[in-house]
N, C-alpha and C positions, 0 to 999 in steps of 0.2 A: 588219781590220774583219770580226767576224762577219755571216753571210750574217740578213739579216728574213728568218723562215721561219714566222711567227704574224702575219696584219694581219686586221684587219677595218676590211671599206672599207663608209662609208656611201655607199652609192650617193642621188647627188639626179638630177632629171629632168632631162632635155636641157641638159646640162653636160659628155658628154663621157665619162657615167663607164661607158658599156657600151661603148667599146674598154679604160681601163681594167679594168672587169672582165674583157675575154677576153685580157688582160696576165698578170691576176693568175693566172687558172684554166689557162693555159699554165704559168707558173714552176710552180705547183703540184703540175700531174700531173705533170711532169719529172722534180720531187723527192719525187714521192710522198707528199704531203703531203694531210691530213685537210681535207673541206668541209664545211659546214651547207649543206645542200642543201634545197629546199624537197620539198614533195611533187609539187606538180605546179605549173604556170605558172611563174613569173617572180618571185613573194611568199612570203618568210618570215612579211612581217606588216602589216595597212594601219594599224594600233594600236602603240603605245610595244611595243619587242619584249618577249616576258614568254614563255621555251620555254617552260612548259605549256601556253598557248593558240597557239603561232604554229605555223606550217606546214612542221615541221622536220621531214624524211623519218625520221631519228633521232636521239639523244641521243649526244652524244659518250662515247666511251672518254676517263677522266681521262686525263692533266688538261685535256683538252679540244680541238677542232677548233684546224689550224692558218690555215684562211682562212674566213671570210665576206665574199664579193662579191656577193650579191643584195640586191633591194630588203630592206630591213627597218626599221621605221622605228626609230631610235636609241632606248633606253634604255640607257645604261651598265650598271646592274645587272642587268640580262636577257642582255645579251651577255658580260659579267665570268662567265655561269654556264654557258656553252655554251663562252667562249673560254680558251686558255691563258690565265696570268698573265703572259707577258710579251708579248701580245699589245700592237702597236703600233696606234692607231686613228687612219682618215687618212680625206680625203674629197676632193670638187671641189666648187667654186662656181663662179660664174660672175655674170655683171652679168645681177641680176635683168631687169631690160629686155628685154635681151636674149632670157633663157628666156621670156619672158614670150610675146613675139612667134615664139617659135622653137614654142615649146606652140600658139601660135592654129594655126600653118601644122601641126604635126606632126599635130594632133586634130582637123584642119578644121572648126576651131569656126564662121569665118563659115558658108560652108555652111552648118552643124548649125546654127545660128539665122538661119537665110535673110539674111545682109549679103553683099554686094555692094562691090566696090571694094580699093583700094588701104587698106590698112591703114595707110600710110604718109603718107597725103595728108590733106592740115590739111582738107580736108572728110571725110575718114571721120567717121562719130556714133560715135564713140567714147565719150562717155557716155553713149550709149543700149544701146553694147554691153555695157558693164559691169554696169552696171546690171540688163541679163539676167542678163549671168552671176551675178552676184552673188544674186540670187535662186534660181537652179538651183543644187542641191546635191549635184553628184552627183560625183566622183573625180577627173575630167578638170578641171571648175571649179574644185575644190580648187586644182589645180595650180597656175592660174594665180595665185590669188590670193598664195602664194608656195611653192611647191612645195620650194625648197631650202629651207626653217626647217621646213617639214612632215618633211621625210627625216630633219631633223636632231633631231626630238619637238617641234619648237616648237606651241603652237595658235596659232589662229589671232589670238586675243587679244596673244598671246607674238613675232609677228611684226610687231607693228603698233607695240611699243614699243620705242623706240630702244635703253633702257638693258637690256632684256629680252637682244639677241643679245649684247653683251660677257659678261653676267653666266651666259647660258649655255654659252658655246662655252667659257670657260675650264674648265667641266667635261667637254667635249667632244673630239670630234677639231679638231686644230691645224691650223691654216693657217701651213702650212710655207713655200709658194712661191705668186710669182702669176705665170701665163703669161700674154703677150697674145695676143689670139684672130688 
């Protein structure tokens, strides 16, 4: 079996995937191998990746970079132009719920809208939380609302329809394996 030496990983949020990426960015410099590196922070791109506008330190030497492990938000054809051709495209998910509740504690969302209590407990206002959130638009809300269809280019319209994720992911990266958490 020849060694994967080209992946681009769609990183999604609190899934797990930034020990994968310091997996991938170890094999990498081991072998020497070419990165898309952003310029500065943690972001290629908060928009469908498109290099000429994302935040790509530089342009790859053909035929192209062998890993992308940072945030980027997925666009096949934007990364087909930065990445090798035999570039394998992989990702994590995870049971939205989950991230969901893993994003309130990560972002100290209650805090940040003065709630109180057990997130957990059938008396949390939980539809009064929402219902903030969902009016505040700013990065962090986003997330919640589903942050892994976000990573993967869905909008937010694109998340909310059932038939919308089969009909995208088959253009997408494949869900190889499911671990239990």
């Amino acid at each position: 079996m020849q060694p994967l030496n080209s992946v681009a990983f769609v990183k999604t949020f609190k899934t797990g995937s930034s020990t994968l990426a310091g997996i991938l960015a170890r094999y990498g410099y081991e072998r020497n191998l070419s990165f898309a590196l952003p310029k500065s922070e943690m972001f290629l791109s908060h928009t469908p990746f498109n290099p000429k506008t994302s935040k790509l330190l530089s342009m790859p030497v053909p035929p192209g970079f062998h890993i992308l492990n940072n945030h980027a938000i997925f666009n096949k054809s934007g990364f087909q132009e930065v990445m090798r051709p035999e570039t394998k495209y992989i990702t994590l998910l995870r049971d939205p719920i989950k991230t969901f509740y893993s994003l309130i504690a990560y972002f100290h969302l209650l805090k940040h809208y003065n709630f109180t209590g057990d997130i957990f407990s059938p008396d949390f206002p939980m539809k009064s939380f929402l219902d903030i959130v969902s009016i505040t638009h700013t990065h962090r809300t986003g997330l919640i609302h589903n942050g892994q269809m976000f990573s993967l280019g869905f909008t937010r319209t694109q998340s909310n329809d059932e038939d919308a994720v089969p009909r995208k992911t088959r253009a997408g990266p494949r869900i190889g394996s499911c671990f239990d958490e």
